[in-house]
PyMOL Python script that loads the backbone (N, CA, C, O; Angstrom):
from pymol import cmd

cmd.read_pdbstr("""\
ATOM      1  N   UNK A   1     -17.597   1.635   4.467  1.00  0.00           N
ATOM      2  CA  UNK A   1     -16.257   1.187   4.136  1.00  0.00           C
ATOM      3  C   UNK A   1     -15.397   2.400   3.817  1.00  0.00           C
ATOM      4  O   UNK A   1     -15.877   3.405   3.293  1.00  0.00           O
ATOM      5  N   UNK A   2     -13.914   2.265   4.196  1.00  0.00           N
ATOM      6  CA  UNK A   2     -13.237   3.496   3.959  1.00  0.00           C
ATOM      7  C   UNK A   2     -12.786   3.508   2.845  1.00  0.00           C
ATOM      8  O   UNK A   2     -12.933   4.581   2.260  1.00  0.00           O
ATOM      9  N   UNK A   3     -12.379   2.873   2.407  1.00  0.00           N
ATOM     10  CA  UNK A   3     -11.920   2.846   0.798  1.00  0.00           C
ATOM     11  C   UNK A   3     -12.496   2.145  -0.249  1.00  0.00           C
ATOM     12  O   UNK A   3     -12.464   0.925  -0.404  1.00  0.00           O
ATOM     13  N   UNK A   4     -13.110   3.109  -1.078  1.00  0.00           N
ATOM     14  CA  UNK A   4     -14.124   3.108  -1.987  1.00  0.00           C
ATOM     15  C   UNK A   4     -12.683   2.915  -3.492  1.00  0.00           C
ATOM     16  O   UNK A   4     -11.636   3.544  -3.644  1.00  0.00           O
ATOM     17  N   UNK A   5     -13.331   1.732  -4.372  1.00  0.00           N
ATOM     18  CA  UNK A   5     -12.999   1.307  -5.858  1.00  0.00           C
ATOM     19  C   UNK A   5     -13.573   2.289  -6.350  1.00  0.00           C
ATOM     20  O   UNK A   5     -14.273   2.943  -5.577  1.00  0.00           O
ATOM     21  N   UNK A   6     -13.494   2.667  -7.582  1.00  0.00           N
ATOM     22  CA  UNK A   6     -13.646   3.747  -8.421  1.00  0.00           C
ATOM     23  C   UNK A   6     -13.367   3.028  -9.932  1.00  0.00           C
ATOM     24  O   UNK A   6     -13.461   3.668 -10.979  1.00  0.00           O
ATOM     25  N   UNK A   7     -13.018   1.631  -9.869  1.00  0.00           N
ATOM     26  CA  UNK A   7     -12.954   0.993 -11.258  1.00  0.00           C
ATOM     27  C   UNK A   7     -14.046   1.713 -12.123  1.00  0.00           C
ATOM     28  O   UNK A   7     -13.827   2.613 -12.934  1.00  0.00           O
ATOM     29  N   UNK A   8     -15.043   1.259 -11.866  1.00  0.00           N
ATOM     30  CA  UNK A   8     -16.368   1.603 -12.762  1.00  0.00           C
ATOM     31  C   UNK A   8     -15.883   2.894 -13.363  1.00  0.00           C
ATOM     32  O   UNK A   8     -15.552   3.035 -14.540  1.00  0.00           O
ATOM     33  N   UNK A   9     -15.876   4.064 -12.184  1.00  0.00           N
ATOM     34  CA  UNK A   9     -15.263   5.961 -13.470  1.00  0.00           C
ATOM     35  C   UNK A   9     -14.490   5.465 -14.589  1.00  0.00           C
ATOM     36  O   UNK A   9     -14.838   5.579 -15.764  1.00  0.00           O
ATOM     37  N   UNK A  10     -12.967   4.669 -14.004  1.00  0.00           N
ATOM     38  CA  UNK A  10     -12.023   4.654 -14.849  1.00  0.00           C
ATOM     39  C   UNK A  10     -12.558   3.429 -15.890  1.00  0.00           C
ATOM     40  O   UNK A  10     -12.163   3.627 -17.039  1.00  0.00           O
ATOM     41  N   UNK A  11     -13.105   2.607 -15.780  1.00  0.00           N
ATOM     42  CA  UNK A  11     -13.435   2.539 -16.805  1.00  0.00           C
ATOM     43  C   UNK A  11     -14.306   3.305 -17.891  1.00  0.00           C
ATOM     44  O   UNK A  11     -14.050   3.363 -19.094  1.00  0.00           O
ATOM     45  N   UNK A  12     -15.920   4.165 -16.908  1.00  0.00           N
ATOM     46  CA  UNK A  12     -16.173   4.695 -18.184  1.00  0.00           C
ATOM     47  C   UNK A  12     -15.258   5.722 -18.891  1.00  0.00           C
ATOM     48  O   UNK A  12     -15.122   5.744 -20.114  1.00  0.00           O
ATOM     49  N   UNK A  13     -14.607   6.619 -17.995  1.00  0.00           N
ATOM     50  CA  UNK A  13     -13.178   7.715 -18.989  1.00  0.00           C
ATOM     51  C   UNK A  13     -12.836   6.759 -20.167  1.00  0.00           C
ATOM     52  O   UNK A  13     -12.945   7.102 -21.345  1.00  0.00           O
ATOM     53  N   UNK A  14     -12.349   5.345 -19.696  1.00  0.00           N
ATOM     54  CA  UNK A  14     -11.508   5.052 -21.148  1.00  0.00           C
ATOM     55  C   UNK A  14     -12.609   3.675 -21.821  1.00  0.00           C
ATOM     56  O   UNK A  14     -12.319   2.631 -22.405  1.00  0.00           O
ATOM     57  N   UNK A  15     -14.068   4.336 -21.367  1.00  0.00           N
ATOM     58  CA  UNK A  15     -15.216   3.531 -22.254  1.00  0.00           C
ATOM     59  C   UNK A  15     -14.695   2.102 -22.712  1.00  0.00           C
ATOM     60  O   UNK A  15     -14.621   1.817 -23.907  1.00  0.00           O
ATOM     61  N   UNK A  16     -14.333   1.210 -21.692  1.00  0.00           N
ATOM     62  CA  UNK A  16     -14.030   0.180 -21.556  1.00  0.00           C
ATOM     63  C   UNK A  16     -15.119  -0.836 -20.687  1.00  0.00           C
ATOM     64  O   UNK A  16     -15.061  -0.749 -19.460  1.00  0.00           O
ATOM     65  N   UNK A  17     -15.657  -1.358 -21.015  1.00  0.00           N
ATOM     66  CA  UNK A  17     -16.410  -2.466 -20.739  1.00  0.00           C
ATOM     67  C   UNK A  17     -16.172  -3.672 -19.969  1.00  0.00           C
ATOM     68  O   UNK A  17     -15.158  -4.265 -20.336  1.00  0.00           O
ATOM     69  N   UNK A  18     -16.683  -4.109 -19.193  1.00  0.00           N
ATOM     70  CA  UNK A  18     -16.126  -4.963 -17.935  1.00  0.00           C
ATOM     71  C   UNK A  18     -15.954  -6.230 -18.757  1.00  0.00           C
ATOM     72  O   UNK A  18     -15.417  -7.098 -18.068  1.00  0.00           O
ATOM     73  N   UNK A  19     -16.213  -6.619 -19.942  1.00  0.00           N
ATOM     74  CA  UNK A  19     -16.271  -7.835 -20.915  1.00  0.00           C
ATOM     75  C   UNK A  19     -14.737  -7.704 -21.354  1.00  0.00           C
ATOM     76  O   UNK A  19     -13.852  -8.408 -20.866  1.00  0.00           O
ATOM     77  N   UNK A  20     -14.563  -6.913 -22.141  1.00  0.00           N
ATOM     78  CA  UNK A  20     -13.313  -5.844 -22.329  1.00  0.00           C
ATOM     79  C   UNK A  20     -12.140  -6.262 -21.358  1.00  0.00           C
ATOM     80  O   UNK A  20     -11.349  -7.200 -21.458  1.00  0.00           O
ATOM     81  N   UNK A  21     -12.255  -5.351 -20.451  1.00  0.00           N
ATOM     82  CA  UNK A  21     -11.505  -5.384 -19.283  1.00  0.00           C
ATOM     83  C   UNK A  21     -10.788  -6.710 -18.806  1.00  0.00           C
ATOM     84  O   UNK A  21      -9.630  -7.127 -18.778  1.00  0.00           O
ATOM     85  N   UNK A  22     -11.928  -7.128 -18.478  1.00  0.00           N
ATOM     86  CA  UNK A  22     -11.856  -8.713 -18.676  1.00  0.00           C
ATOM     87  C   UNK A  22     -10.618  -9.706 -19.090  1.00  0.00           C
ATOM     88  O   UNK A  22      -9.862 -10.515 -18.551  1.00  0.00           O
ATOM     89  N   UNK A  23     -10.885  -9.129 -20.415  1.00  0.00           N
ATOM     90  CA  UNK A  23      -9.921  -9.830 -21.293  1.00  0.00           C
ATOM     91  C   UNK A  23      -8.576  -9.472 -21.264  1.00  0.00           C
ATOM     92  O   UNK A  23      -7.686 -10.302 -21.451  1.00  0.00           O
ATOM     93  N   UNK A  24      -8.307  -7.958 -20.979  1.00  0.00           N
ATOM     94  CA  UNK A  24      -6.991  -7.806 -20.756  1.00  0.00           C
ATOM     95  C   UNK A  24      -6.357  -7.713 -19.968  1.00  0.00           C
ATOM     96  O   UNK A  24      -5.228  -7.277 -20.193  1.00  0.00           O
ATOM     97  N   UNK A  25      -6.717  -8.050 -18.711  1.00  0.00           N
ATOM     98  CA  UNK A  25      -6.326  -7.733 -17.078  1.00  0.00           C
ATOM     99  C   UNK A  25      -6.484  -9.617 -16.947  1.00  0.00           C
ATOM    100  O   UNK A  25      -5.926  -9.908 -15.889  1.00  0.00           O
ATOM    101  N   UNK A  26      -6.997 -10.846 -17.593  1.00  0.00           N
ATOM    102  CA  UNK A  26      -7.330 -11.912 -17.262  1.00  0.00           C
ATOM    103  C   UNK A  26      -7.852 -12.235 -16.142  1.00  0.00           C
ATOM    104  O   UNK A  26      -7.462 -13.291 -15.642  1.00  0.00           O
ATOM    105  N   UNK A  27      -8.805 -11.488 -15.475  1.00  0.00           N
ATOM    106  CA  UNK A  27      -9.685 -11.349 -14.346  1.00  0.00           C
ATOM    107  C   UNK A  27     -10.816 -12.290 -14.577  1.00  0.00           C
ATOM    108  O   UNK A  27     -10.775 -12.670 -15.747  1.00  0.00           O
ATOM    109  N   UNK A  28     -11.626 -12.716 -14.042  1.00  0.00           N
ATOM    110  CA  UNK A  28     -12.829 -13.180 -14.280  1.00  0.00           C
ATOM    111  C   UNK A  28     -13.946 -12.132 -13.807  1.00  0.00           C
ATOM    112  O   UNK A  28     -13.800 -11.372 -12.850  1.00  0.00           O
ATOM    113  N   UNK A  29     -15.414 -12.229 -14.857  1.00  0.00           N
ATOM    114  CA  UNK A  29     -16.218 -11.051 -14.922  1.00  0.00           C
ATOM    115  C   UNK A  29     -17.165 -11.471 -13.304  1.00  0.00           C
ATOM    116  O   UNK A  29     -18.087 -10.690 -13.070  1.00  0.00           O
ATOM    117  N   UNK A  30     -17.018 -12.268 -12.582  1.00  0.00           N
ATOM    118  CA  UNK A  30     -17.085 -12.137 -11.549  1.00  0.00           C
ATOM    119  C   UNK A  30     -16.304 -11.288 -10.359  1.00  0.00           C
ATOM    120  O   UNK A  30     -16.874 -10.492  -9.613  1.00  0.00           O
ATOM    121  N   UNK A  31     -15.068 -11.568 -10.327  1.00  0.00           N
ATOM    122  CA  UNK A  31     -13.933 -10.956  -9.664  1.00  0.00           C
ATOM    123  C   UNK A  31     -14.206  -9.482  -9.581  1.00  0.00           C
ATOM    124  O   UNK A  31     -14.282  -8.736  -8.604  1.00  0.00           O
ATOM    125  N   UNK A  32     -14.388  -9.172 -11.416  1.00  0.00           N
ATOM    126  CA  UNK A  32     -13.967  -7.992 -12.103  1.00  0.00           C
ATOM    127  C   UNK A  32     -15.430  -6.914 -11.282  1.00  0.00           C
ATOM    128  O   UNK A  32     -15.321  -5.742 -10.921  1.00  0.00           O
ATOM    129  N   UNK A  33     -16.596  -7.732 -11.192  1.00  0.00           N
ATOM    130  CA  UNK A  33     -17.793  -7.117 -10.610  1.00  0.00           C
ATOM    131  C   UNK A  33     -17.665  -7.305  -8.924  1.00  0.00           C
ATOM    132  O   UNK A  33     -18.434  -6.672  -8.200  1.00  0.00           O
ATOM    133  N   UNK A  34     -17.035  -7.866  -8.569  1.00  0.00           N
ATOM    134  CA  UNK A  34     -16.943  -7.687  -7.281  1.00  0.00           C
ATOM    135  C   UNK A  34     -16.016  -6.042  -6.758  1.00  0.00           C
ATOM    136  O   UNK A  34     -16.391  -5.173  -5.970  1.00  0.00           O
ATOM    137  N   UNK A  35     -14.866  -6.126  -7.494  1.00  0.00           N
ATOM    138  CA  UNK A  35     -14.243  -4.716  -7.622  1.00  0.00           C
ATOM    139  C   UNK A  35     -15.174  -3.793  -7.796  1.00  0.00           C
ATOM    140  O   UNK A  35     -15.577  -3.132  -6.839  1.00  0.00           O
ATOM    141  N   UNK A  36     -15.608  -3.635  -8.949  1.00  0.00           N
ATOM    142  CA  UNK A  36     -16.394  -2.623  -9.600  1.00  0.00           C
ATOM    143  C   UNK A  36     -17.429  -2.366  -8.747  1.00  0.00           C
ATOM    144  O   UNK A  36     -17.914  -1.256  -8.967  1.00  0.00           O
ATOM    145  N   UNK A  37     -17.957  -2.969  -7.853  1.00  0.00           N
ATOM    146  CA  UNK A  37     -19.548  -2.574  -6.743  1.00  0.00           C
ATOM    147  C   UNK A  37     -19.246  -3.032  -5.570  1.00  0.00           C
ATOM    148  O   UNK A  37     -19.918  -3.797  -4.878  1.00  0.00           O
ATOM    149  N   UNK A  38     -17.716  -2.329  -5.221  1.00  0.00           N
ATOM    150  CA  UNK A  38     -17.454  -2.682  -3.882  1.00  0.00           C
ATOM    151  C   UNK A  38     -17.551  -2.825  -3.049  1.00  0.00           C
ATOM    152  O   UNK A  38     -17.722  -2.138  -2.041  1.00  0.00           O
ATOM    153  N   UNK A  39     -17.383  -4.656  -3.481  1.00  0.00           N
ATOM    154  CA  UNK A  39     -17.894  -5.852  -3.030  1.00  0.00           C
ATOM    155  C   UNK A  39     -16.155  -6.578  -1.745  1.00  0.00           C
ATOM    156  O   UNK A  39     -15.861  -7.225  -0.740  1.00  0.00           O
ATOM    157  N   UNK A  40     -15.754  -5.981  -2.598  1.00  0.00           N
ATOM    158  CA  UNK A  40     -14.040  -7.063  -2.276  1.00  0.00           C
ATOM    159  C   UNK A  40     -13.862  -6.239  -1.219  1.00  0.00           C
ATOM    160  O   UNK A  40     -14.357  -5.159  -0.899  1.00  0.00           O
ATOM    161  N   UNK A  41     -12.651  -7.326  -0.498  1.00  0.00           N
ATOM    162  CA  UNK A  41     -12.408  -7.012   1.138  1.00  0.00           C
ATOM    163  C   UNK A  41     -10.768  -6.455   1.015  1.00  0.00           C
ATOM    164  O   UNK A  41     -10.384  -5.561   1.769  1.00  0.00           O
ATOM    165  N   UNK A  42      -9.910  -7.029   0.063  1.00  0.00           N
ATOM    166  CA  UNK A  42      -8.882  -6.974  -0.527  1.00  0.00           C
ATOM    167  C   UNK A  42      -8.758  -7.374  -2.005  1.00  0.00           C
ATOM    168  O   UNK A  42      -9.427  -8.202  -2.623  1.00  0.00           O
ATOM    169  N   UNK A  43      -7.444  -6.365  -2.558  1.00  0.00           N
ATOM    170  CA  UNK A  43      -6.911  -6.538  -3.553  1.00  0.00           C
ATOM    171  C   UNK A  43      -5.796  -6.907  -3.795  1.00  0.00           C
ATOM    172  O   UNK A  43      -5.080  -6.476  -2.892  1.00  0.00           O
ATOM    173  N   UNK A  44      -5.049  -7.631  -4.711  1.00  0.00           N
ATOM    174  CA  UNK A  44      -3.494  -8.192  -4.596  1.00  0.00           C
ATOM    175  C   UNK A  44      -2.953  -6.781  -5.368  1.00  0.00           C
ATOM    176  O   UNK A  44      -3.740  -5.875  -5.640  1.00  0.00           O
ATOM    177  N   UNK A  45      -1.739  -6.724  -5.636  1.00  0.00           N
ATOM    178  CA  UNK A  45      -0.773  -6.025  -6.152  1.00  0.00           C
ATOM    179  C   UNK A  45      -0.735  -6.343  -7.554  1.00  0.00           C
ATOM    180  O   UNK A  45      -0.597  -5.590  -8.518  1.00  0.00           O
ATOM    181  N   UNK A  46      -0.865  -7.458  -7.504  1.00  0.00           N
ATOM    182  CA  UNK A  46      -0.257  -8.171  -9.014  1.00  0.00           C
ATOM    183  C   UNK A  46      -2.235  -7.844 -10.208  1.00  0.00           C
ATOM    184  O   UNK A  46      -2.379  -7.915 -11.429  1.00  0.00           O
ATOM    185  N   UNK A  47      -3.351  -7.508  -9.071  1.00  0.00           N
ATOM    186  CA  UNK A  47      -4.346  -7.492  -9.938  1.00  0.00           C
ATOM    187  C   UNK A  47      -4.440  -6.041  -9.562  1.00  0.00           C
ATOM    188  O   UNK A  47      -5.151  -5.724 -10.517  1.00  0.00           O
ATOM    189  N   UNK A  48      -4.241  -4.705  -8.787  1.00  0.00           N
ATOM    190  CA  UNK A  48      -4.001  -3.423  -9.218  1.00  0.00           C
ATOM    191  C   UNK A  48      -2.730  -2.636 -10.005  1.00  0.00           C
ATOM    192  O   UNK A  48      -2.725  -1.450 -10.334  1.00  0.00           O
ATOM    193  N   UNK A  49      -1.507  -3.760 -10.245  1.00  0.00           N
ATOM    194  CA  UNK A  49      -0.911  -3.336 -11.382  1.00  0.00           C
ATOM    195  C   UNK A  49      -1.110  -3.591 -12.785  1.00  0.00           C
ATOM    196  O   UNK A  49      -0.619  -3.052 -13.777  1.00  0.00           O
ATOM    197  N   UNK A  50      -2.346  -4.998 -12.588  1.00  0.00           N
ATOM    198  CA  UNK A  50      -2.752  -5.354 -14.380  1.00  0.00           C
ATOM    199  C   UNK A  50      -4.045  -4.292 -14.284  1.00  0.00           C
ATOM    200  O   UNK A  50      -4.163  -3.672 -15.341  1.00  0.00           O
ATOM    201  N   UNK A  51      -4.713  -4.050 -13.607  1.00  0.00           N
ATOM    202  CA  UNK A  51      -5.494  -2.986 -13.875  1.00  0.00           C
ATOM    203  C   UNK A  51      -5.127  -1.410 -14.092  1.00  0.00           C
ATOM    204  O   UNK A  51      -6.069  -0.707 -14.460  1.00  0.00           O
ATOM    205  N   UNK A  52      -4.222  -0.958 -13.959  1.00  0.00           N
ATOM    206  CA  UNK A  52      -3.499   0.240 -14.158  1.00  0.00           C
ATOM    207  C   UNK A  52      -2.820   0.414 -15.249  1.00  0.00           C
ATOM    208  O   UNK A  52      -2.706   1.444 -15.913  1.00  0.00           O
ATOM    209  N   UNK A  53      -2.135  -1.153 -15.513  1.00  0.00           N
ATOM    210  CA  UNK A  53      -1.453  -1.028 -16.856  1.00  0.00           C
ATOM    211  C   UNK A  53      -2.813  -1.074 -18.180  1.00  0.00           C
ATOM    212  O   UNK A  53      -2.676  -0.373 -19.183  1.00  0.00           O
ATOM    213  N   UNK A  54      -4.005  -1.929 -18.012  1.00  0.00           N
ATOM    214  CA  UNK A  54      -5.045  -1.888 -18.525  1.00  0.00           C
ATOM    215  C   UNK A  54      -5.794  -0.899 -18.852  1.00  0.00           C
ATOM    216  O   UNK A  54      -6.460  -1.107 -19.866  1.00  0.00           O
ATOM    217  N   UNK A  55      -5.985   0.537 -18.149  1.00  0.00           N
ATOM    218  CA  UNK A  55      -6.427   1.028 -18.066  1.00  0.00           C
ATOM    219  C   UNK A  55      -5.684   2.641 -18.104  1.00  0.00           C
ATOM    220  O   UNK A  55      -6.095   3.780 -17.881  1.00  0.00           O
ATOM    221  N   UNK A  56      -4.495   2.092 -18.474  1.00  0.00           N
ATOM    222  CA  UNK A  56      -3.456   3.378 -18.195  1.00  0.00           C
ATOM    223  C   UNK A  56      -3.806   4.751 -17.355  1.00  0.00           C
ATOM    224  O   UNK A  56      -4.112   5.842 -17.835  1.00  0.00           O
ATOM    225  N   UNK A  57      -3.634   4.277 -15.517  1.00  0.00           N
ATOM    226  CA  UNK A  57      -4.155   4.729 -14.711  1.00  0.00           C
ATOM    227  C   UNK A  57      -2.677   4.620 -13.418  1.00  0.00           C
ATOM    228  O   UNK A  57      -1.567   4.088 -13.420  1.00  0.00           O
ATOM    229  N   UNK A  58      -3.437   5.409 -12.498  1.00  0.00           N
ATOM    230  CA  UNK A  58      -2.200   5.263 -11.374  1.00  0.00           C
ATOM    231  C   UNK A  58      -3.271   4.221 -10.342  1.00  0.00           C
ATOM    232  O   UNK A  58      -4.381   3.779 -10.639  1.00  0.00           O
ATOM    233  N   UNK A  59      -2.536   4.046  -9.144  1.00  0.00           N
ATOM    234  CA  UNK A  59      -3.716   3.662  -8.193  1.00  0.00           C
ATOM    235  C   UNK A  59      -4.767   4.282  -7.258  1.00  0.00           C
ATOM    236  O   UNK A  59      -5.742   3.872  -6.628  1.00  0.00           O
ATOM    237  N   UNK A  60      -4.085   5.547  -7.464  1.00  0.00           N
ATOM    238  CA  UNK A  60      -5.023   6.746  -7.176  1.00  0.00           C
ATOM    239  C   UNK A  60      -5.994   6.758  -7.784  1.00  0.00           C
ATOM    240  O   UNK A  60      -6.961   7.371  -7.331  1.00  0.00           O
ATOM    241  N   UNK A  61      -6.061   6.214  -8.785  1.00  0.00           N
ATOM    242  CA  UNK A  61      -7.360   6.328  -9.849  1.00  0.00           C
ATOM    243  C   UNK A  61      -8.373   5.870  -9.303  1.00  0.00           C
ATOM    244  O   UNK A  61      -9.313   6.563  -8.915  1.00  0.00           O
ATOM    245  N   UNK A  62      -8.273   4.308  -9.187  1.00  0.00           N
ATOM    246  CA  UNK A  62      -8.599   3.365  -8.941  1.00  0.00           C
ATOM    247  C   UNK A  62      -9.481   3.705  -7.163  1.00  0.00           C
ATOM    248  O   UNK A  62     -10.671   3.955  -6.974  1.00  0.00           O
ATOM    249  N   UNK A  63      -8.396   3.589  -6.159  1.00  0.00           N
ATOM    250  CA  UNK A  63      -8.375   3.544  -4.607  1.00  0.00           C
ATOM    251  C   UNK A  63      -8.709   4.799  -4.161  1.00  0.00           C
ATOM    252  O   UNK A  63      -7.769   5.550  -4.420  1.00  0.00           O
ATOM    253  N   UNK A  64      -9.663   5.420  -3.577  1.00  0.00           N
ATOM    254  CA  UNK A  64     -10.042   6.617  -2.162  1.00  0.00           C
ATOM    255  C   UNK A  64     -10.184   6.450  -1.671  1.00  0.00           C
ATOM    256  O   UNK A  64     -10.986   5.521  -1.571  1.00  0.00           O
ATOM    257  N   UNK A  65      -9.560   7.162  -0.363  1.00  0.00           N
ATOM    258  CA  UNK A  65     -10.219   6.659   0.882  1.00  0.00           C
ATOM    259  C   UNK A  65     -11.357   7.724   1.295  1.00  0.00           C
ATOM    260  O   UNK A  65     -11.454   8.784   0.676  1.00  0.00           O
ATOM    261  N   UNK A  66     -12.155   7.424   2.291  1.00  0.00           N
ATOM    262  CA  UNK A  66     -13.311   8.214   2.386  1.00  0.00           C
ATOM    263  C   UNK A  66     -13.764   7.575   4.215  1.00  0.00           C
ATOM    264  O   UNK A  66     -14.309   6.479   4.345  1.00  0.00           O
ATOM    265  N   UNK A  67     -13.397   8.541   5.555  1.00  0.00           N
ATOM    266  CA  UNK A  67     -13.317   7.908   6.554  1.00  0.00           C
ATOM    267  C   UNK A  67     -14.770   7.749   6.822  1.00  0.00           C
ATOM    268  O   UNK A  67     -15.429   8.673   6.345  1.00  0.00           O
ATOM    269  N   UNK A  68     -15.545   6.731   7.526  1.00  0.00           N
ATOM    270  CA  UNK A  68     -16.802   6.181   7.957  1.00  0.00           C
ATOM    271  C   UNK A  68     -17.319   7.416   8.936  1.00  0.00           C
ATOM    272  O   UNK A  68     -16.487   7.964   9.660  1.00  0.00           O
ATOM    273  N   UNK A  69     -18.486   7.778   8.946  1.00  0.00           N
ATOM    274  CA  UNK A  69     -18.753   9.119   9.296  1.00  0.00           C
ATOM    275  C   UNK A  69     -18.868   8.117  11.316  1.00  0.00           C
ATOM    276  O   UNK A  69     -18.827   6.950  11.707  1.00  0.00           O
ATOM    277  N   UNK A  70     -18.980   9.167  11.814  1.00  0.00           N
ATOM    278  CA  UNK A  70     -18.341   8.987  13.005  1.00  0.00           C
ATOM    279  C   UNK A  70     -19.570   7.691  14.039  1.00  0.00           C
ATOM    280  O   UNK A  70     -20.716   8.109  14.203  1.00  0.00           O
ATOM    281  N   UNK A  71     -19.327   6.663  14.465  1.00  0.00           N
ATOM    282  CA  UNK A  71     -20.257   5.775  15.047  1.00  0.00           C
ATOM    283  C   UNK A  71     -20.562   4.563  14.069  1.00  0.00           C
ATOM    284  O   UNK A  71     -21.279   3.611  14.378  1.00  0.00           O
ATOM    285  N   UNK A  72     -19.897   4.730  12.795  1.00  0.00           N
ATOM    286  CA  UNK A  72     -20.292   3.676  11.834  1.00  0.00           C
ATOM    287  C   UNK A  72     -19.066   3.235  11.167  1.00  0.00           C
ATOM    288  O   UNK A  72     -18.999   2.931   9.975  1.00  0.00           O
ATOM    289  N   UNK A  73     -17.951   3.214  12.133  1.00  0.00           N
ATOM    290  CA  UNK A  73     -17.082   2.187  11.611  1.00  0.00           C
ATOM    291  C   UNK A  73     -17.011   0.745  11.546  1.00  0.00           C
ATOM    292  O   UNK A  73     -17.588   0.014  12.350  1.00  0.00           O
ATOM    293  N   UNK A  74     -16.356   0.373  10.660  1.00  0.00           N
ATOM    294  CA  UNK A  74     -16.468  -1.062  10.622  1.00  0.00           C
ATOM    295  C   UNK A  74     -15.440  -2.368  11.270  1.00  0.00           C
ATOM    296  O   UNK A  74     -14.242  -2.611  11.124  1.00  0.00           O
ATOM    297  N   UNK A  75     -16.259  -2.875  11.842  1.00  0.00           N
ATOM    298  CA  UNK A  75     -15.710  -3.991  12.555  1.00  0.00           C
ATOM    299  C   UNK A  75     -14.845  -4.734  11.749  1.00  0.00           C
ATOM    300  O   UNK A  75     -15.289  -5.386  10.803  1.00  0.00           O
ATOM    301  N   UNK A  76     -13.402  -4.698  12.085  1.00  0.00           N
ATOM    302  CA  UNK A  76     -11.906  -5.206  11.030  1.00  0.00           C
ATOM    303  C   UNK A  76     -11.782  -6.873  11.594  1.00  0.00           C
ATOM    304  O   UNK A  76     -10.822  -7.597  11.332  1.00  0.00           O
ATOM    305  N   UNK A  77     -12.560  -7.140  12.132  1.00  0.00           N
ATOM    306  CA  UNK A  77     -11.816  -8.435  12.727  1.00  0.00           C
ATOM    307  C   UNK A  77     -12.238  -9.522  12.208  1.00  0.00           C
ATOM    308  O   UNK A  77     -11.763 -10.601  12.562  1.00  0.00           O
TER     309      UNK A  77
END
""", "prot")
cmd.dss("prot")
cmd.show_as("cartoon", "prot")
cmd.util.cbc("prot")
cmd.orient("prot")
């Protein structure tokens, strides 16, 4: 996958707990683990701006991209 979540770092930097997190982003700790062990196919806007404001982060924080080494891209369709 080309773009790798990075929740998990930013949370441990601000030693915040996905229970935690949770609570202040109003995510469910399902959702919240699908992000975190990227799992998710998409993200909305409205749940990477409560996570940024949560976490007092940019979306850079959060989002890298990282291109699929060459023969192992992934089928978008």
């Amino acid at each position: 996958m080309a773009i790798i979540v990075n929740l998990d770092v930013m949370m441990a930097k601000r030693k915040m707990s996905l229970n935690e997190l949770s609570g202040k982003v109003d995510i469910s700790l399902a959702n919240l683990s699908i992000l975190k062990n990227n799992k998710c196919r998409a993200v909305r806007f409205s749940t990477l701006n409560a996570l940024c404001k949560a976490l007092d982060c940019q979306p850079a924080d959060l989002l890298e991209y990282a291109p699929d080494p060459p023969g192992m891209e992934e089928d978008t369709k």
